[in-house]
DOZADREN-698517 format. One line per 4 residues: number of its first residue (from 1); their letters; for each residue z, x, y of N, C-alpha, C, O. Coordinates in nm, 3 decimals, padded with zeros to 5 digits. Example, Ala and Ser with C-alpha at 12.3 -4.5 7.8 and 13.67 -1.06 7.14 Angstrom:
2
1> as> 00.780/01.319/-00.569/00.780/01.230/-00.450/00.780/01.320/-00.330/00.846/01.424/-00.332  00.708/01.285/-00.225/00.714/01.367/-00.106/00.787/01.290/00.003/00.804/01.341/00.114
# end
This chain:
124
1> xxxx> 11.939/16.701/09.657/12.023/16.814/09.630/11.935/16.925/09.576/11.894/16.920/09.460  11.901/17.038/09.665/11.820/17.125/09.622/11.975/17.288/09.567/12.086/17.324/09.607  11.850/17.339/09.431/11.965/17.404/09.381/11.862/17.526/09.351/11.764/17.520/09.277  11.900/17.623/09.415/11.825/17.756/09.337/11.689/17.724/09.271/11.651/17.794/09.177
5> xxxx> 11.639/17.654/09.301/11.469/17.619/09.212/11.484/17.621/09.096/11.369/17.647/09.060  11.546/17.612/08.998/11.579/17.642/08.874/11.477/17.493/08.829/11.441/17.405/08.907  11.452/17.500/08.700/11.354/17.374/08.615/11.479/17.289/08.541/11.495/17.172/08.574  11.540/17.330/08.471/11.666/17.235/08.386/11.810/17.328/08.434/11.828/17.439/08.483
9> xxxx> 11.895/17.221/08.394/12.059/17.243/08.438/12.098/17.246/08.343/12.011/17.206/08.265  12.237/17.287/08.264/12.278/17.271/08.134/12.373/17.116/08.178/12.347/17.077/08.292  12.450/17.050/08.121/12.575/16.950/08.127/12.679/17.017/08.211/12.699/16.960/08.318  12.748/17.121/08.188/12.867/17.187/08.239/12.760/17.195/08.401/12.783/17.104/08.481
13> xxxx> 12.683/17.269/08.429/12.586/17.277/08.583/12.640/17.180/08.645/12.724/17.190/08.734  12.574/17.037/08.582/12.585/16.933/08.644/12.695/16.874/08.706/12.712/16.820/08.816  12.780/16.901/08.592/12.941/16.860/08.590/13.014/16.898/08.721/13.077/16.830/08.802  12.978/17.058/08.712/13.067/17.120/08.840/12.994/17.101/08.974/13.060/17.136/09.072
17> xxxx> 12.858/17.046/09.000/12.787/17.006/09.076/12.838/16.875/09.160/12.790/16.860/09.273  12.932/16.779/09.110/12.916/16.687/09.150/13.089/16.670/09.118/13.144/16.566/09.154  13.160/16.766/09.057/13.295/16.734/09.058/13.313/16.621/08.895/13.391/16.528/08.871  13.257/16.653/08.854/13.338/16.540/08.729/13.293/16.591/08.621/13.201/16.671/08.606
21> xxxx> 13.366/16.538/08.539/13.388/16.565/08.350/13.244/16.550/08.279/13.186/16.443/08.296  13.164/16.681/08.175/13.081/16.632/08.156/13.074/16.528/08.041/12.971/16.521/07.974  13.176/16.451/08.015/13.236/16.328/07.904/13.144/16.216/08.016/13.047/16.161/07.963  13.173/16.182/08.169/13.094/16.100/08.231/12.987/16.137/08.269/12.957/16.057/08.357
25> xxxx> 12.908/16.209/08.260/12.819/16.241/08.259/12.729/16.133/08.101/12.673/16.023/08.097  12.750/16.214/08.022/12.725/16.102/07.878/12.802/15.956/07.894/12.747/15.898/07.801  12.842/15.913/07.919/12.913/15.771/07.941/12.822/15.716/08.033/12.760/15.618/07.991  12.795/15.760/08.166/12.665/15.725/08.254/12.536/15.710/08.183/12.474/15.603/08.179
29> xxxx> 12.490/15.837/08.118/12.370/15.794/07.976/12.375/15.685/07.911/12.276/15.638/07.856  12.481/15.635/07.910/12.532/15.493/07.781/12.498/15.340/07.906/12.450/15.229/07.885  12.549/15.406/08.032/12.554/15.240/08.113/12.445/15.270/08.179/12.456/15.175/08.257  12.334/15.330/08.221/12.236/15.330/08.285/12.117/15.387/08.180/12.111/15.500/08.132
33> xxxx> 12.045/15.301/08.162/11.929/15.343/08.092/11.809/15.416/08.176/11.718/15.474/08.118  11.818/15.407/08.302/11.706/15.511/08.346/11.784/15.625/08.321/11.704/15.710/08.282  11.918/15.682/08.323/11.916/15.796/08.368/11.941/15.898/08.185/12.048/15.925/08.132  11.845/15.919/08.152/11.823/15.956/08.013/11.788/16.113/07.997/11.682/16.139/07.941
37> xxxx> 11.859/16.208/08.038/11.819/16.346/08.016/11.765/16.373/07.917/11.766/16.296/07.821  11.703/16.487/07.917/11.605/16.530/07.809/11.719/16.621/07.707/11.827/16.661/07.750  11.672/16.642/07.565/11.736/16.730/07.504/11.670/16.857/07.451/11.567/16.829/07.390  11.695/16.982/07.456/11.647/17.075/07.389/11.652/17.067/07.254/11.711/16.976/07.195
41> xxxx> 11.580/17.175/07.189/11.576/17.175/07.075/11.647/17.208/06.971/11.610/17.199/06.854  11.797/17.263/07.027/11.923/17.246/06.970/11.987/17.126/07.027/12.102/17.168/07.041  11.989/17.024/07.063/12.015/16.923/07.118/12.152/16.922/07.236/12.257/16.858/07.231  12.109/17.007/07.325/12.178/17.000/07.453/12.118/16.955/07.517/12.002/16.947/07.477
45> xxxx> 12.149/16.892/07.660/12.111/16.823/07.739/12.070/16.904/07.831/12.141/17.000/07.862  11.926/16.875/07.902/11.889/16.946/08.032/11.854/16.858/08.107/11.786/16.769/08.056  11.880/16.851/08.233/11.877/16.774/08.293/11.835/16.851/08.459/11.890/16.935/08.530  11.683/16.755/08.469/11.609/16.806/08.595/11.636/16.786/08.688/11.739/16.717/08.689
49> xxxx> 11.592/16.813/08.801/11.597/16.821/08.966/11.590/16.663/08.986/11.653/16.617/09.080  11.516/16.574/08.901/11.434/16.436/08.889/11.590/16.345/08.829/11.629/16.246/08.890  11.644/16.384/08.737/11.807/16.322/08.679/11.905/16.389/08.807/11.969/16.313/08.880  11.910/16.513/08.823/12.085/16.529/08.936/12.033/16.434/09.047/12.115/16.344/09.066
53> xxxx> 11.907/16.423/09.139/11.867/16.353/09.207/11.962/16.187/09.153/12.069/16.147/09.201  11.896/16.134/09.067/11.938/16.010/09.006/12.087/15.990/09.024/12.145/15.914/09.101  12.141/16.085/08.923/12.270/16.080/08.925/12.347/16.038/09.014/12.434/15.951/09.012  12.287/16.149/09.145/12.365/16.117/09.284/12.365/15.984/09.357/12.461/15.932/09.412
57> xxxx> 12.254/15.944/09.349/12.236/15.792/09.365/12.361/15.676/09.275/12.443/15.597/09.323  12.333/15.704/09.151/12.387/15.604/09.107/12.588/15.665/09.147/12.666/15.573/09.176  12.635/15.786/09.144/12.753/15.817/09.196/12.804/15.744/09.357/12.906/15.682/09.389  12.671/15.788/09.437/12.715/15.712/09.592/12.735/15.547/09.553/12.816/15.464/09.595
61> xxxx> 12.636/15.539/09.464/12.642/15.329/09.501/12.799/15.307/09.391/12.878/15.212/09.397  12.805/15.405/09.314/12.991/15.357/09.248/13.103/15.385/09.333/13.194/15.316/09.380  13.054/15.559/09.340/13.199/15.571/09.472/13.157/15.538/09.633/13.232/15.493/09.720  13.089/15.556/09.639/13.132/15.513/09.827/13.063/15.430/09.859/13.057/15.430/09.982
65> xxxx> 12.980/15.326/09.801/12.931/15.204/09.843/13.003/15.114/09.786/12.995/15.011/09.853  13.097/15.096/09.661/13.184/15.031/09.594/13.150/14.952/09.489/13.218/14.857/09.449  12.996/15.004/09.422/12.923/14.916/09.355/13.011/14.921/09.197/13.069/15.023/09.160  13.008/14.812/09.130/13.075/14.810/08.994/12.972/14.884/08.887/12.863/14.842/08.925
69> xxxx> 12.953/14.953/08.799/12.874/15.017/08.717/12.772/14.885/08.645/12.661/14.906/08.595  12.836/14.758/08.654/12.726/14.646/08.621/12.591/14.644/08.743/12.468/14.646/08.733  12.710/14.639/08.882/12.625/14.580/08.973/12.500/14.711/09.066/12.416/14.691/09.154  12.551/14.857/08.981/12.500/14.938/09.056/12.360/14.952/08.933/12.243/14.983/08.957
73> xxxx> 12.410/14.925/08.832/12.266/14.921/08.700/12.180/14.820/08.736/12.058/14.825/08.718  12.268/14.684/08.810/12.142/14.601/08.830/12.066/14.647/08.959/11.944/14.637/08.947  12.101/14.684/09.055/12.086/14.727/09.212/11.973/14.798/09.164/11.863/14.747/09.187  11.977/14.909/09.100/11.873/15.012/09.040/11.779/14.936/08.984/11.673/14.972/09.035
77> xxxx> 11.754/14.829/08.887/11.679/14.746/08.829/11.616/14.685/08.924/11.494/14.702/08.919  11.650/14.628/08.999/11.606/14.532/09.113/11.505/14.624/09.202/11.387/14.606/09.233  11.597/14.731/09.233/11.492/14.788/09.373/11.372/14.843/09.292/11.261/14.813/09.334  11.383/14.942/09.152/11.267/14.980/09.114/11.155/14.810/09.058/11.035/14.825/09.075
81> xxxx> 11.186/14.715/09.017/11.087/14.608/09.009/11.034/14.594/09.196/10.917/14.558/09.208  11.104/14.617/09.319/11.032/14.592/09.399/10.996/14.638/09.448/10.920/14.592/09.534  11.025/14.784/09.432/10.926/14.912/09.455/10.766/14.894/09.391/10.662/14.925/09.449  10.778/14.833/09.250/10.614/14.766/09.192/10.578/14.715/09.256/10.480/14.753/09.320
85> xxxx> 10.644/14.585/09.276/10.577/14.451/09.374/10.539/14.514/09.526/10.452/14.473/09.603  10.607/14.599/09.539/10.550/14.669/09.685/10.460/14.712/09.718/10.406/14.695/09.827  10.411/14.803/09.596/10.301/14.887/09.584/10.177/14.811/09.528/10.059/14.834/09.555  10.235/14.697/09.430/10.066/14.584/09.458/10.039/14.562/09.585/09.928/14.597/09.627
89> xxxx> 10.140/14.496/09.682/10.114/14.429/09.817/10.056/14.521/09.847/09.944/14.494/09.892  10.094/14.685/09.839/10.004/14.733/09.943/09.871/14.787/09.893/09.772/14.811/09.962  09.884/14.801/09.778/09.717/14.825/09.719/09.638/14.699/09.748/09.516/14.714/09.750  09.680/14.592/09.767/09.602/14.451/09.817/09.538/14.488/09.942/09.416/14.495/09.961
93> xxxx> 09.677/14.522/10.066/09.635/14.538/10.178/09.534/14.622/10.220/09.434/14.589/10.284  09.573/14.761/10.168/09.463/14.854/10.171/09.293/14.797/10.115/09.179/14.820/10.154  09.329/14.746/10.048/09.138/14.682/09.992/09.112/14.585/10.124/09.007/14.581/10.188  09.230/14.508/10.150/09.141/14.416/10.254/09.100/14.507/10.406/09.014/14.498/10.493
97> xxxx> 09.199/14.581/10.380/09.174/14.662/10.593/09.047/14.780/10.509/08.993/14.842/10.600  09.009/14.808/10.419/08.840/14.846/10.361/08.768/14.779/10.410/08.694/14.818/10.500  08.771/14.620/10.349/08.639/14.518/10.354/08.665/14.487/10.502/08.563/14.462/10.567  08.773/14.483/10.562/08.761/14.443/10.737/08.697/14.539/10.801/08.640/14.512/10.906
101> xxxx> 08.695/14.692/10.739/08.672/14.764/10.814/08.499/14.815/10.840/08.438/14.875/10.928  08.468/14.757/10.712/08.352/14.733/10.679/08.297/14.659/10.777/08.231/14.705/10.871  08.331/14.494/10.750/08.292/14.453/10.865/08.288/14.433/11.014/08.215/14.387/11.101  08.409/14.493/10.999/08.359/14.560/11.184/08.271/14.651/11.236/08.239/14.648/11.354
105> xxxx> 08.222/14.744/11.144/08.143/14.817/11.115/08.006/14.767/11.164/07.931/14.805/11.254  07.998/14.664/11.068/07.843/14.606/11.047/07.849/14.486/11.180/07.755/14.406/11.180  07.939/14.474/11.277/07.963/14.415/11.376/07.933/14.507/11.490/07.910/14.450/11.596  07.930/14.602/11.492/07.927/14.699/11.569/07.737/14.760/11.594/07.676/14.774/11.700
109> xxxx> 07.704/14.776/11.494/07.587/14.759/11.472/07.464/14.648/11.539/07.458/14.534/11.494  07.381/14.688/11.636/07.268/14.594/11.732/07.215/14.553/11.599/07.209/14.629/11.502  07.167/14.403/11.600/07.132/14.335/11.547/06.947/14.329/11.560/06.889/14.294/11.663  06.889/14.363/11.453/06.754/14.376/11.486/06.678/14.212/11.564/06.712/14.097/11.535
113> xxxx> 06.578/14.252/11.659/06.490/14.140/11.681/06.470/14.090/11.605/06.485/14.157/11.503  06.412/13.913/11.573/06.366/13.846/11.514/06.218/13.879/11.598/06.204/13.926/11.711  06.137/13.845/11.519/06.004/13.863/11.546/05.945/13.758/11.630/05.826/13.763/11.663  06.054/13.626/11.680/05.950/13.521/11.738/06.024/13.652/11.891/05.948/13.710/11.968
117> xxxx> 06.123/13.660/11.894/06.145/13.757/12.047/06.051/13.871/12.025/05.937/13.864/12.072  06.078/13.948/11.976/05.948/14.033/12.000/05.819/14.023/12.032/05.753/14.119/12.071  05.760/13.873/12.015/05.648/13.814/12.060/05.671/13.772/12.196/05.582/13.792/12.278  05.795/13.710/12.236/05.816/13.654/12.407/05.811/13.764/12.489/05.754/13.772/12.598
121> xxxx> 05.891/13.872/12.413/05.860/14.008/12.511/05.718/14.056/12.548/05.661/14.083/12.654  05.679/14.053/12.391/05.527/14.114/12.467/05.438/13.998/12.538/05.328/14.037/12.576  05.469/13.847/12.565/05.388/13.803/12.641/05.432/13.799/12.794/05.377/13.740/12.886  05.508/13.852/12.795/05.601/13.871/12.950/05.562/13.989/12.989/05.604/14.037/13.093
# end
């Protein structure tokens, strides 16, 4: 959801952004611990391009995927742990298609004479 480039939203922004009360807005703060807006220094809530993003996510998996606010906090839990585990596998993979690539490399590469052939040649 791109919005005027703006850096922070106030609560009310958000609210009318997405159609709902900004009371759930804070109630969502309470059942989802990633989604934790920042506060200014009078303690209002601003909330970035990085949270309405969020938000919307966790709104589709309540209203129109039918997820329960338990099962959409765990859904979120789950995929970001295998978003980690993903990104080891592939930092693994990437090191090995390096060292393969390496050695295809050095496969590719003519293999110097041994010196007893270089002697058969020159007696021929």
């Amino acid at each position: 959801m791109e919005n005027g480039g703006k850096l922070y939203y106030g609560i009310k922004e958000v609210a009318e952004m997405f159609d709902i009360n900004a009371s759930k807005l804070r109630y969502y703060e309470k059942e989802f611990p990633t989604f934790q807006p920042k506060k200014n220094r009078s303690g209002d809530r601003v909330y970035t391009q990085a949270d309405i993003d969020h938000l919307k996510e966790i709104l589709e998996l309540t209203n129109e995927k039918g997820y329960t606010l338990p099962g959409a906090r765990e859904y979120l839990k789950t995929r970001e742990a295998n978003r980690r585990e993903h990104a080891l596998y592939i930092n693994k993979l990437k090191r090995i298609k390096t060292f393969l690539e390496k050695m295809r490399a050095g496969l590719d590469k003519p293999e110097p004479k041994l010196e007893e052939e270089k002697e058969d040649a020159d007696v021929d």
